[in-house]
Backbone as a chain_set.jsonl record, in Angstrom:
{"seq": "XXXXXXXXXXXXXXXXXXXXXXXXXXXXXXXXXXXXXXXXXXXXXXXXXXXXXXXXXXXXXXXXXXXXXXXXXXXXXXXXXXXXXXXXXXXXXXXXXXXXXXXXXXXXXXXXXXXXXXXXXXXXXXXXXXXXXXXXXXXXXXXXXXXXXXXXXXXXXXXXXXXXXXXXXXXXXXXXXXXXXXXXXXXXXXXXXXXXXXXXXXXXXXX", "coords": {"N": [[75.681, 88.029, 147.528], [78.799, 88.794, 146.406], [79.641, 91.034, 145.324], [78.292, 94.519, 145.491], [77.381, 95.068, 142.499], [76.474, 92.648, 141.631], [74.17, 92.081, 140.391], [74.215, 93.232, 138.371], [75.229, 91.609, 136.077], [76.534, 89.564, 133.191], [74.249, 88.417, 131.199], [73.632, 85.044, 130.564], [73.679, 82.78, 128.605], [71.243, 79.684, 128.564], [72.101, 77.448, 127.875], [74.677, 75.185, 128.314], [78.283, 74.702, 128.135], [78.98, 71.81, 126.938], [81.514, 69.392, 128.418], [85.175, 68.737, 126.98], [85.731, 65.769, 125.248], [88.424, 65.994, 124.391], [89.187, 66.917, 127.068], [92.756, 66.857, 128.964], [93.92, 67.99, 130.998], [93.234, 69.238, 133.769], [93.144, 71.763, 136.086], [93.238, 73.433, 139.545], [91.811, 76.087, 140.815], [91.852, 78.618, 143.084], [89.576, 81.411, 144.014], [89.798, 84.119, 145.976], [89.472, 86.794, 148.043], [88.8, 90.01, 149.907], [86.265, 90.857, 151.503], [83.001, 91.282, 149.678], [84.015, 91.205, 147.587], [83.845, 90.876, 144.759], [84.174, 87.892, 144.077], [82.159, 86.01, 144.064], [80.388, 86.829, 141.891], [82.485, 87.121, 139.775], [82.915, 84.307, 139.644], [80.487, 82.948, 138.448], [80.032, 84.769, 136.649], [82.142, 83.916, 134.681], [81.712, 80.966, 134.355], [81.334, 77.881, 132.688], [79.328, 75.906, 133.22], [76.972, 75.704, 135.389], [76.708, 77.227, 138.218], [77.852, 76.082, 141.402], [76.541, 77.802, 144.01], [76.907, 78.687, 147.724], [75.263, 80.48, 148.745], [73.577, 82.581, 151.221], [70.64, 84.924, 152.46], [71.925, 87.495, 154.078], [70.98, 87.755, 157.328], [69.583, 90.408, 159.892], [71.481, 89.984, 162.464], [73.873, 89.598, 161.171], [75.249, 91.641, 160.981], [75.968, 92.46, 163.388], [78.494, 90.925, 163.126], [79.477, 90.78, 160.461], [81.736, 93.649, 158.661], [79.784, 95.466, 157.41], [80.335, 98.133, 156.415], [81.521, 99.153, 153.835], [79.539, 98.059, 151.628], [77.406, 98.41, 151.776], [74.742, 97.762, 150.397], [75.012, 94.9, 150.469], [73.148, 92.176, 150.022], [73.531, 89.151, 150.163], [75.696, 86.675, 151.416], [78.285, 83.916, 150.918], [78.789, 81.137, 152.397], [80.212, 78.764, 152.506], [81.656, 77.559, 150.113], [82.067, 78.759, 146.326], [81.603, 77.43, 143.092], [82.892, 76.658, 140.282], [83.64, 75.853, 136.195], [85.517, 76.062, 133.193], [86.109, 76.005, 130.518], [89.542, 76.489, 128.865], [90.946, 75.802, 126.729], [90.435, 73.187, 124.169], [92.333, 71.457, 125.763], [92.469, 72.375, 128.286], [91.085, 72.713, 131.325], [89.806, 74.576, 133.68], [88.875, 74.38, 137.365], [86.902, 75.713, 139.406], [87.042, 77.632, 142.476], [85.474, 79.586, 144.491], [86.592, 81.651, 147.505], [84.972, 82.079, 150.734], [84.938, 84.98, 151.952], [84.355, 86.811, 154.336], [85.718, 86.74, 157.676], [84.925, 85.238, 159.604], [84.958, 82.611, 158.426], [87.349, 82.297, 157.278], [88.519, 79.912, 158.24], [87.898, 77.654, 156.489], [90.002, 78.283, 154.481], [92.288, 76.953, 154.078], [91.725, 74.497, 153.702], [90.377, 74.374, 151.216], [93.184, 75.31, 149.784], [94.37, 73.326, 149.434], [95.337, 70.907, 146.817], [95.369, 72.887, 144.94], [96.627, 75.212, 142.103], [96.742, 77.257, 141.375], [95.975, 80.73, 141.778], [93.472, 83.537, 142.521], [93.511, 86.595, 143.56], [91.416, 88.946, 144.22], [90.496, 92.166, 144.272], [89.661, 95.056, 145.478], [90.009, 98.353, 144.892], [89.776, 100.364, 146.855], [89.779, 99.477, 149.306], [92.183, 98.047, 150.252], [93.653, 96.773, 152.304], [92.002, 94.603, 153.03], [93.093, 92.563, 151.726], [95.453, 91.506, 152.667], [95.057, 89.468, 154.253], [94.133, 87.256, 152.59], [96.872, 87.207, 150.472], [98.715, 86.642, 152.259], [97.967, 84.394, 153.589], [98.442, 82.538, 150.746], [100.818, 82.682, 150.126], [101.918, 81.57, 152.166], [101.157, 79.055, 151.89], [103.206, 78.57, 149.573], [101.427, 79.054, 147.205], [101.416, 79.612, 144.218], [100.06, 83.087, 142.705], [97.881, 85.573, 141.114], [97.083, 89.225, 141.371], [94.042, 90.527, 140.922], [92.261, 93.788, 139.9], [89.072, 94.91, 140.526], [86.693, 96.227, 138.851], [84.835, 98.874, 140.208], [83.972, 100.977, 139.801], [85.148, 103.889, 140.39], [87.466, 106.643, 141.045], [90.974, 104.907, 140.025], [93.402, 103.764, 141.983], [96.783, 103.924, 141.383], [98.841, 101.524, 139.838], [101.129, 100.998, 140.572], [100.72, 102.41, 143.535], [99.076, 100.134, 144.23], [100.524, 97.653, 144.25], [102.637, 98.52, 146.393], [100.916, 99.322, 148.261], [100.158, 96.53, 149.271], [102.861, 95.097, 149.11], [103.524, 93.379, 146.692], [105.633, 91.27, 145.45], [107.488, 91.422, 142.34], [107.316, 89.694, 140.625], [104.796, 89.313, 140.627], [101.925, 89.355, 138.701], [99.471, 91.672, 138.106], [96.349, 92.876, 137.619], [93.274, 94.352, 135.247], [90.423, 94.283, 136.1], [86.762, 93.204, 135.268], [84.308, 91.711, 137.05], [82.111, 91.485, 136.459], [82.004, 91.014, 133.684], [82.249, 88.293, 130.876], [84.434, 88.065, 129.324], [86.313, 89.387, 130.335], [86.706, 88.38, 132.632], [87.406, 86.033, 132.152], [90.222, 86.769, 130.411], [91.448, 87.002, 133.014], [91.768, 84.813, 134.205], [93.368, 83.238, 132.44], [95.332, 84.867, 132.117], [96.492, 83.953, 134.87], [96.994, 81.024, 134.495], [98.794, 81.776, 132.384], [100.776, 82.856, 134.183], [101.395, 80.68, 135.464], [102.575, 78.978, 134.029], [104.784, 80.194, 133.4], [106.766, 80.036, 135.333], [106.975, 77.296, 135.832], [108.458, 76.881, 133.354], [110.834, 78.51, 134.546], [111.792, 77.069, 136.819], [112.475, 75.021, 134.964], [114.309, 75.975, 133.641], [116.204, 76.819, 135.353], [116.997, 73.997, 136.876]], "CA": [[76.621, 88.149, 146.425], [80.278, 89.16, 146.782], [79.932, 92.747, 144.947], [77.418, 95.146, 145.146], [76.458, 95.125, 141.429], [76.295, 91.128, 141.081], [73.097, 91.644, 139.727], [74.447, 93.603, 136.781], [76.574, 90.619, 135.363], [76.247, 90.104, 131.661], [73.683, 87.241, 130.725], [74.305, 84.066, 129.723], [72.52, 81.861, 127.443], [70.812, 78.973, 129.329], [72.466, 76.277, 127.811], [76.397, 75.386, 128.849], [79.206, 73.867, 127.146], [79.868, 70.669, 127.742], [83.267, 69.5, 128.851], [85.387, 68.331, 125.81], [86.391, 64.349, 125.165], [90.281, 66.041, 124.325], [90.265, 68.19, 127.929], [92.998, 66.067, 129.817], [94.621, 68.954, 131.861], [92.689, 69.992, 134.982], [93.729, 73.023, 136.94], [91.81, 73.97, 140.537], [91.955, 77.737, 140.766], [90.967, 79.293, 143.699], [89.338, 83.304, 144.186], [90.457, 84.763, 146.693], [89.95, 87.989, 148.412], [88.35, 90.405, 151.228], [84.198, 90.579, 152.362], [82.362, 91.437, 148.803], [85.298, 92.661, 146.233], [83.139, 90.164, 143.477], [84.271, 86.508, 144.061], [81.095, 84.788, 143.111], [80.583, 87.519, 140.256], [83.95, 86.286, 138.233], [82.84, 82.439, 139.434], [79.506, 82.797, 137.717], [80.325, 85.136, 135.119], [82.891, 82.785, 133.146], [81.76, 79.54, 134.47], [80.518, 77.112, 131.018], [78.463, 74.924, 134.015], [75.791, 76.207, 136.545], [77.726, 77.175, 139.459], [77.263, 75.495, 142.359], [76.77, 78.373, 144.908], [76.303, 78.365, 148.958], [75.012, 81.857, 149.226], [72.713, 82.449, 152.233], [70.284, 85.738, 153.062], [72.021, 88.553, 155.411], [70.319, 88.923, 158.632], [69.698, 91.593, 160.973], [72.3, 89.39, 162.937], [75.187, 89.902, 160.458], [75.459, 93.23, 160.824], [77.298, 92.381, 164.675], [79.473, 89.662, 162.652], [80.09, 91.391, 159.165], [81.569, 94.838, 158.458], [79.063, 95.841, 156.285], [80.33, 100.179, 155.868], [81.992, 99.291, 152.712], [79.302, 97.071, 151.191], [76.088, 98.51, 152.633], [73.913, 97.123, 149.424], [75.154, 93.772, 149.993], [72.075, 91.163, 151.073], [73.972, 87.429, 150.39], [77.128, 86.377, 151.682], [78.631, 82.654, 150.684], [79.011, 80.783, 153.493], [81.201, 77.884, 152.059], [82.27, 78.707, 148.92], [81.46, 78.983, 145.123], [82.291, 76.267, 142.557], [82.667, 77.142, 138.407], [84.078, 75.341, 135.622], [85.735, 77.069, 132.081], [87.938, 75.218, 129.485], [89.849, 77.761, 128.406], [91.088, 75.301, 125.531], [89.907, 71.933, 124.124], [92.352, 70.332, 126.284], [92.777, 72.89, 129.566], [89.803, 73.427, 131.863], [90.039, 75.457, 135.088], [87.876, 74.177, 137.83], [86.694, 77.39, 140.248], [86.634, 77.519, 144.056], [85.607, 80.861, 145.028], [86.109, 81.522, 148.982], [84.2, 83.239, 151.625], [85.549, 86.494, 152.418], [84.111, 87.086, 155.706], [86.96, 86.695, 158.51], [84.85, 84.096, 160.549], [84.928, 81.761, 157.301], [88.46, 81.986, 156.861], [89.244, 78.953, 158.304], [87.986, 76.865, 155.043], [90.777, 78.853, 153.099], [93.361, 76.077, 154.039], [91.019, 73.027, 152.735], [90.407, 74.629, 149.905], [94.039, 75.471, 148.864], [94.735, 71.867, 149.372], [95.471, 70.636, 145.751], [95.304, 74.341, 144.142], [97.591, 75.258, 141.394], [97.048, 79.194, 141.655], [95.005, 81.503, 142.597], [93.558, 84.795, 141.906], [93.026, 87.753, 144.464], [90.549, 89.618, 143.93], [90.873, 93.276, 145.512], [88.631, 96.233, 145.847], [91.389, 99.288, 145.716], [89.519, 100.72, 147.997], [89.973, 98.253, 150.626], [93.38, 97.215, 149.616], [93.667, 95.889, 153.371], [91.06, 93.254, 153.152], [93.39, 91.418, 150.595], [96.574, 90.959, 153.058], [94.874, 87.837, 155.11], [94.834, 86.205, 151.246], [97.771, 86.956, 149.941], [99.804, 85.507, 153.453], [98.12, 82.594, 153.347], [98.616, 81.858, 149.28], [102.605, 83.072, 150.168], [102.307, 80.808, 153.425], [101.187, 78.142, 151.508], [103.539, 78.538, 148.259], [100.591, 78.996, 146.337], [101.315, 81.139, 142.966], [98.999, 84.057, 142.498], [97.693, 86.809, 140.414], [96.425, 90.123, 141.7], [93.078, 91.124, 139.795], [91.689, 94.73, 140.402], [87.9, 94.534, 140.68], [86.313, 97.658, 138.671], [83.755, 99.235, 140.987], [83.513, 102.519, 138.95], [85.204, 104.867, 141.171], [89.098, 106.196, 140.57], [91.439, 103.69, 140.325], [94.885, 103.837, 142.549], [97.521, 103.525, 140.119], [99.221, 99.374, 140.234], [102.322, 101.163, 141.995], [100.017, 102.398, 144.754], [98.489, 98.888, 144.973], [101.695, 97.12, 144.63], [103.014, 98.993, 147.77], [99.895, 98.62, 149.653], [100.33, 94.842, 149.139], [103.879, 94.631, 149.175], [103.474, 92.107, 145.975], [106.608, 90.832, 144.738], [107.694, 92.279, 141.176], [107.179, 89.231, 139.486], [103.272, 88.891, 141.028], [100.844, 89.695, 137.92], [98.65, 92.351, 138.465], [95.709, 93.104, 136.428], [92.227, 94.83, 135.925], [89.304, 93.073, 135.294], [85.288, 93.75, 135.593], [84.049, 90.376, 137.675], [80.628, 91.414, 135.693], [82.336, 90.441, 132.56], [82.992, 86.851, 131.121], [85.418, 87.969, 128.681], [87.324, 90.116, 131.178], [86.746, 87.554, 133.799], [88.527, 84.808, 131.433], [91.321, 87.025, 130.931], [92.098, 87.263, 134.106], [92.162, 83.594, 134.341], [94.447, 83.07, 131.382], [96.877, 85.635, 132.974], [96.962, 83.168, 135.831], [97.961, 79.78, 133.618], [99.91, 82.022, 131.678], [101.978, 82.97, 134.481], [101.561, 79.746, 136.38], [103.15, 78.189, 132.966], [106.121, 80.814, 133.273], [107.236, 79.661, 137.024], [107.289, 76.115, 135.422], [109.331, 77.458, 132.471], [111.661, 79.231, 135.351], [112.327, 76.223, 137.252], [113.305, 73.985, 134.37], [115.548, 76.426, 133.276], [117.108, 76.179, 136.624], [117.48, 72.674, 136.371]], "C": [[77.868, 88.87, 146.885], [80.362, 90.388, 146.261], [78.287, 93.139, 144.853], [76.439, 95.199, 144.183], [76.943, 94.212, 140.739], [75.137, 91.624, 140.667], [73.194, 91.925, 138.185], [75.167, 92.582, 136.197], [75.995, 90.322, 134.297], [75.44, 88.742, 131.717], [74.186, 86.374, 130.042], [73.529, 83.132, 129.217], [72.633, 80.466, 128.543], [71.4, 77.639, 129.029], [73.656, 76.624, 127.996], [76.961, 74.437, 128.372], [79.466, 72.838, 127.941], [81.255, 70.233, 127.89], [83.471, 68.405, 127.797], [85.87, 66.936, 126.062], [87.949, 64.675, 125.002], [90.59, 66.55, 125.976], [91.075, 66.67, 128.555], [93.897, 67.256, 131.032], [93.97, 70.0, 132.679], [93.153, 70.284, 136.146], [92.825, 73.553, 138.032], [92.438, 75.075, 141.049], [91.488, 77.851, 142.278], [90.685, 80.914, 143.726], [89.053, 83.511, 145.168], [90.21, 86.118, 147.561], [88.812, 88.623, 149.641], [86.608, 90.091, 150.703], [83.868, 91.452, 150.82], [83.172, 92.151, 147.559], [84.482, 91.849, 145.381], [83.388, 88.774, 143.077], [83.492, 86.028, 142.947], [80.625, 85.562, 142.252], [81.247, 86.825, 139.455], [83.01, 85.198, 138.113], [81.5, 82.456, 138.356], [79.446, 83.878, 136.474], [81.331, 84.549, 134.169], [82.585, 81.513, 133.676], [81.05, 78.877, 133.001], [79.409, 76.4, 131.974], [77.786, 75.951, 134.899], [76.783, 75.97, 137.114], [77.061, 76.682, 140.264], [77.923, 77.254, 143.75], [76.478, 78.12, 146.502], [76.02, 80.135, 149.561], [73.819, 82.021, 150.586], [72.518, 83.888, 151.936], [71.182, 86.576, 154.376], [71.118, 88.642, 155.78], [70.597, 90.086, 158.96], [70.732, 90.883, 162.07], [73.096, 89.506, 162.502], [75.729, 91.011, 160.736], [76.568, 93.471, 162.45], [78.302, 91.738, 164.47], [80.108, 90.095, 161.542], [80.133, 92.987, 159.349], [80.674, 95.118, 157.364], [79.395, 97.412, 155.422], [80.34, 100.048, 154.2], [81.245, 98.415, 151.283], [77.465, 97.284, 151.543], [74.658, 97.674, 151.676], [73.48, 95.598, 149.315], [74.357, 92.764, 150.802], [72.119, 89.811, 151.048], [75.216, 87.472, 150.472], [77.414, 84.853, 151.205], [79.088, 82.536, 151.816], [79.914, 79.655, 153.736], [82.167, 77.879, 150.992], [81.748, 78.168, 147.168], [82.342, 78.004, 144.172], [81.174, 76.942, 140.986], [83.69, 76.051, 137.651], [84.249, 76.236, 134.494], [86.662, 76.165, 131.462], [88.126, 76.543, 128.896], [90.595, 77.319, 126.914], [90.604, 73.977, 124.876], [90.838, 70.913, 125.159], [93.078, 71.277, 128.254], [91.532, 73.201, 130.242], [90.339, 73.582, 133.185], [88.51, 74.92, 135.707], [88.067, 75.416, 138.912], [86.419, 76.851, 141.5], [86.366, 79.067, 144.453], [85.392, 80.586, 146.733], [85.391, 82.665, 149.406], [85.429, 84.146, 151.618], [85.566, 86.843, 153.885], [85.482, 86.338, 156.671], [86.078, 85.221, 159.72], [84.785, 83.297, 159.701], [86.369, 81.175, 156.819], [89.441, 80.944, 157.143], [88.945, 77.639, 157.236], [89.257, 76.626, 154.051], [91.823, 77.582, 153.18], [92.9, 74.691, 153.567], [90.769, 73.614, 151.486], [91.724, 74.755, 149.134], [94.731, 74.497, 148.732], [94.763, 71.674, 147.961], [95.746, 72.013, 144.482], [96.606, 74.653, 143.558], [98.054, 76.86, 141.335], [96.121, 79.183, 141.74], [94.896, 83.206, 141.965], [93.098, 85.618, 143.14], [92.795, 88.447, 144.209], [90.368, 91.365, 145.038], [89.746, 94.687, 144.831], [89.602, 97.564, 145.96], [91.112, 99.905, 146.613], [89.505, 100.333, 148.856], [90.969, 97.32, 150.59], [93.543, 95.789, 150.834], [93.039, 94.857, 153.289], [91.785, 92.222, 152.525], [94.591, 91.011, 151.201], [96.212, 90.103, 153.612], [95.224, 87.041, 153.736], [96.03, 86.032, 150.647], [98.971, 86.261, 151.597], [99.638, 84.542, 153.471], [98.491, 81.841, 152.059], [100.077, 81.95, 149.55], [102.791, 81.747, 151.74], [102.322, 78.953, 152.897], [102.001, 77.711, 150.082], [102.687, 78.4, 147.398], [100.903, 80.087, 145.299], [99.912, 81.703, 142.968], [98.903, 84.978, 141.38], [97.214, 87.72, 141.1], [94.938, 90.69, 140.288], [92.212, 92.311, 140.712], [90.27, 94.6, 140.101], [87.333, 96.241, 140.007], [84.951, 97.948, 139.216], [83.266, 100.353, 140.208], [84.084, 103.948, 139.699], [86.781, 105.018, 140.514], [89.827, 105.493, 141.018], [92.732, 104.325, 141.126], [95.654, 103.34, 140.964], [98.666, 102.305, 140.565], [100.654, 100.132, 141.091], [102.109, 101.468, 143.161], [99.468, 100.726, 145.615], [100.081, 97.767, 145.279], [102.141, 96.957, 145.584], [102.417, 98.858, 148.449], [100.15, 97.503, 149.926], [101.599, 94.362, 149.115], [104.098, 93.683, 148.377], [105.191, 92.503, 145.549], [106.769, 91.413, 143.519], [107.131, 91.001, 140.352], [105.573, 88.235, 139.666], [102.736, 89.925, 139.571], [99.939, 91.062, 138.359], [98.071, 93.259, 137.354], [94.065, 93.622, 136.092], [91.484, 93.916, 135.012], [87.685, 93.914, 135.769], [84.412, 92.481, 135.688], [82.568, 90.187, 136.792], [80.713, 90.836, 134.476], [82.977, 89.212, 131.963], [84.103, 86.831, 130.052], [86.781, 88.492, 129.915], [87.541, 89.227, 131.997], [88.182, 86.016, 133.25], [89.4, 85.211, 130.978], [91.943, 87.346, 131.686], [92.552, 85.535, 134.633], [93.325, 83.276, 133.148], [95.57, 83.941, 131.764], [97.332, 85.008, 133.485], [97.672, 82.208, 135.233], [99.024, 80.498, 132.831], [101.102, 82.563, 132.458], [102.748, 81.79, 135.546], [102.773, 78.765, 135.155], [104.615, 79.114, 133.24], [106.76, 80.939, 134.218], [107.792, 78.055, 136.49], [108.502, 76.145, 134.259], [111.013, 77.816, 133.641], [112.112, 78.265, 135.892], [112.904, 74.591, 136.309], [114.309, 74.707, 133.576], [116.748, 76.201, 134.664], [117.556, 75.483, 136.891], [118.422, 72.474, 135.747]], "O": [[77.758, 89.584, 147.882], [81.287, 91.035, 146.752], [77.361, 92.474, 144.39], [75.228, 95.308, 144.375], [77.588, 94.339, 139.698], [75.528, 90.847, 139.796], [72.691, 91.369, 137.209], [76.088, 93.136, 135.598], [74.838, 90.732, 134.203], [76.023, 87.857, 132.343], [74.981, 86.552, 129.119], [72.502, 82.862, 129.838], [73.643, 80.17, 129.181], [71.24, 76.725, 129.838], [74.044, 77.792, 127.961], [76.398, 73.369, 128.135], [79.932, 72.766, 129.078], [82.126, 70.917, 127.353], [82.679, 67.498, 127.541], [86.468, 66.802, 127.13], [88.76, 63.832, 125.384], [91.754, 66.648, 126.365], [90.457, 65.612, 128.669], [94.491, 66.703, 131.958], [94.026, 71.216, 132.497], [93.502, 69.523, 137.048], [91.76, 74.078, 137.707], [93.503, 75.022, 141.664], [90.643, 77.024, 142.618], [91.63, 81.651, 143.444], [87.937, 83.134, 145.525], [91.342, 86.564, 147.749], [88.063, 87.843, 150.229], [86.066, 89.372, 149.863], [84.582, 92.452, 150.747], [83.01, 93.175, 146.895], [84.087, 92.855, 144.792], [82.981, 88.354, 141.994], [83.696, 85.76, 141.763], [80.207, 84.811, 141.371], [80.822, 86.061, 138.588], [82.379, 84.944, 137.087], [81.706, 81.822, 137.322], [78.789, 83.667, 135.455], [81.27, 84.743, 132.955], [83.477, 80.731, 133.347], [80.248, 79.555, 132.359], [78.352, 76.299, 131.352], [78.273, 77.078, 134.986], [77.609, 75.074, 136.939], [75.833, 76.66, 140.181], [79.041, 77.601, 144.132], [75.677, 77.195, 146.642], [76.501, 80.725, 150.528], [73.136, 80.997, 150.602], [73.437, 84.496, 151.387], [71.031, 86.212, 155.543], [70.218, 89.282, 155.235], [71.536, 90.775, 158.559], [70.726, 91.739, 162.954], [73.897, 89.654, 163.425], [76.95, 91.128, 160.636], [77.502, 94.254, 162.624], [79.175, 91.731, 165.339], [81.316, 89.869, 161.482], [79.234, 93.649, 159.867], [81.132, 94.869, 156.249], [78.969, 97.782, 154.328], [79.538, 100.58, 153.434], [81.854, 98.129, 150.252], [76.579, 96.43, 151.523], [73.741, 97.101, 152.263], [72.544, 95.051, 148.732], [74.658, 92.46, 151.957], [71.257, 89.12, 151.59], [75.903, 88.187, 149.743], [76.284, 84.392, 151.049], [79.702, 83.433, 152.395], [80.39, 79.45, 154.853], [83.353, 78.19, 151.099], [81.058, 77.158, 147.028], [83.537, 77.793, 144.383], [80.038, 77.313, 140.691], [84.485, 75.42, 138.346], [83.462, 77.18, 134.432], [87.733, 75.719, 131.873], [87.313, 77.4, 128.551], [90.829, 78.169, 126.055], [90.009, 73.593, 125.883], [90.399, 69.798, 125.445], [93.873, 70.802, 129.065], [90.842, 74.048, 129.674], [91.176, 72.845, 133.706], [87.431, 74.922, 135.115], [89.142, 75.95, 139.186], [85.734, 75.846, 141.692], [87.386, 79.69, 144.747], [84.586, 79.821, 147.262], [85.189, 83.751, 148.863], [86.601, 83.927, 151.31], [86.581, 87.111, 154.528], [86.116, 85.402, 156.185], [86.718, 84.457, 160.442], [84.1, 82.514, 160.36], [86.601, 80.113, 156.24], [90.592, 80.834, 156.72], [89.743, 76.702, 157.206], [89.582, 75.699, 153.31], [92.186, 77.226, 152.058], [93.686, 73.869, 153.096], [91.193, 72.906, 150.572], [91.69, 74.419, 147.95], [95.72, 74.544, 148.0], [93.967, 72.507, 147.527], [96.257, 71.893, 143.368], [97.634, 74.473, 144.212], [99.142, 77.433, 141.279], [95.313, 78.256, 141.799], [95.701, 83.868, 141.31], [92.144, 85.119, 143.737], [93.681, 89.174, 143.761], [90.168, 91.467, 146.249], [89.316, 94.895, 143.696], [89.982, 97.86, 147.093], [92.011, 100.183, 147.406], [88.996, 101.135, 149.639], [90.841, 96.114, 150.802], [93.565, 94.573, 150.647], [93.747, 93.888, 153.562], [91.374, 91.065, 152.618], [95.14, 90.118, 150.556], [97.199, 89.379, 153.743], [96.234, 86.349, 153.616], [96.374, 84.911, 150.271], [99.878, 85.432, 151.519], [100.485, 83.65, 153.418], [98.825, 80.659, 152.142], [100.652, 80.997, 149.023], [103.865, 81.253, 152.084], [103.034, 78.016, 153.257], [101.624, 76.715, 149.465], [102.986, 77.546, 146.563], [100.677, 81.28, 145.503], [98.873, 81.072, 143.162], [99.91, 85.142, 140.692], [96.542, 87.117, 141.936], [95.059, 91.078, 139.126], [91.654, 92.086, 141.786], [90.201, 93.957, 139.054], [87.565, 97.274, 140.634], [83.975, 97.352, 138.762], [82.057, 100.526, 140.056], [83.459, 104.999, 139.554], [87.337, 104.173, 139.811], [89.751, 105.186, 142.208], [93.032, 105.478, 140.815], [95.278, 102.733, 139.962], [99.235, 102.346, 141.655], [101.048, 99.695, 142.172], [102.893, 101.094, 144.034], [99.449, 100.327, 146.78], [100.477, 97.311, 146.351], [102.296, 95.834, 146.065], [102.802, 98.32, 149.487], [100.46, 97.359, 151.109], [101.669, 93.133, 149.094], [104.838, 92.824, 148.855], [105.745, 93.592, 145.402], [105.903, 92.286, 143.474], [106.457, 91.286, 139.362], [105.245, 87.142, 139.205], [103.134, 91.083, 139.45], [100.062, 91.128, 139.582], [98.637, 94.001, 136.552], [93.377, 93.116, 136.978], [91.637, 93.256, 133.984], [87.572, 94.944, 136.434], [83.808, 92.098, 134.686], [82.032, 89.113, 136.518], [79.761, 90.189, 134.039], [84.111, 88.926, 132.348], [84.694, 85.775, 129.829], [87.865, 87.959, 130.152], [88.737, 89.111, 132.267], [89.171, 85.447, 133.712], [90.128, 84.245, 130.751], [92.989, 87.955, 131.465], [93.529, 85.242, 135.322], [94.402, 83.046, 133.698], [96.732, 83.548, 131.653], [98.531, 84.859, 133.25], [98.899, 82.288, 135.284], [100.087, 79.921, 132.602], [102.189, 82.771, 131.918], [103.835, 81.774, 136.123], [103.648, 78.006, 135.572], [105.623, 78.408, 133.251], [107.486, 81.933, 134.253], [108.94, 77.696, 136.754], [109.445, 75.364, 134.387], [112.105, 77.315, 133.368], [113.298, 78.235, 135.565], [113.442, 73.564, 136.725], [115.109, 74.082, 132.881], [117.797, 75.561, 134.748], [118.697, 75.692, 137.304], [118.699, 71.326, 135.398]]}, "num_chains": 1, "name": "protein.A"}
């Protein structure tokens, strides 16, 4: 699992919404960020569908391949990456790609952001670093983003500390969320369309 306390994530009733006869406006998200900030948390805490995960068992072999210091709890890694679904209205549904994290994985990240409309980066403040490989490649690839802070339970940096760590742009999002939660989790996605909608807004004013 991508955070420590994936196991705490809020239950979800066994049956799942089906996808509506109005949705016609599908959006492929991807999540984003360093070795266990809570990826496949968010993906499976707001998905409406069974996620399709590729989680594998940590070996005693990982441990020469993954930093584990910051993560010592953590006994599944995704090894391809995590797939969710969410309409967020009868006619918008967000399809989910969560990626690996791990640094020998990171060559997926460029097939995956193939078609991708935005993106969310997912950050750990305590490990702000882990989140500059994602955000270069989403900025390498003109991919819009959001920043979403990951609540671990510890004190938070305050968003002008993270800002500066990350060097985000002023008019990058940045926002807290609790990957355990599927309300919190789905406003962190609705931040995203809502600022992916106000870039589209920006360039037809330009026009």
């Amino acid at each position: 699992m991508d955070s420590g306390n994936s196991d705490r994530a809020e239950p979800r009733q066994a049956s799942r919404t089906p996808l509506s006869r109005t949705a016609d406006n599908g959006l492929k998200i991807v999540i984003v960020g360093g070795f266990g900030v809570g990826k496949t948390t968010l993906v499976r805490s707001v998905s409406d569908i069974r996620p399709l995960n590729t989680e594998e068992t940590m070996t005693q072999a990982s441990q020469y391949v993954d930093d584990l210091r910051a993560v010592p709890d953590k006994s599944a890694t995704t090894v391809a990456f995590d797939f969710g679904r969410i309409s967020l209205d009868e006619r918008t549904v967000l399809y989910l790609f969560g990626a690996p994290g791990q640094e020998r994985f990171w060559f997926l990240w460029d097939r995956l952001f193939s078609g991708t409309l935005g993106a969310v980066v997912l950050v750990d403040d305590r490990r702000l670093a882990d989140s500059w490989y994602a955000i270069d490649r989403l900025e390498h690839h003109g991919t819009p983003f959001i920043v979403a802070r990951n609540d671990f339970g510890g004190p938070p940096h305050s968003a002008e500390r993270i800002r500066e760590a990350l060097d985000l742009d002023p008019h990058v999002p940045l926002v807290d969320c609790d990957a355990r939660s599927r309300d919190s989790s789905k406003s962190v996605l609705i931040s995203l369309v809502q600022h992916l909608q106000s870039l589209v807004g920006t360039s037809e004013t330009a026009l």
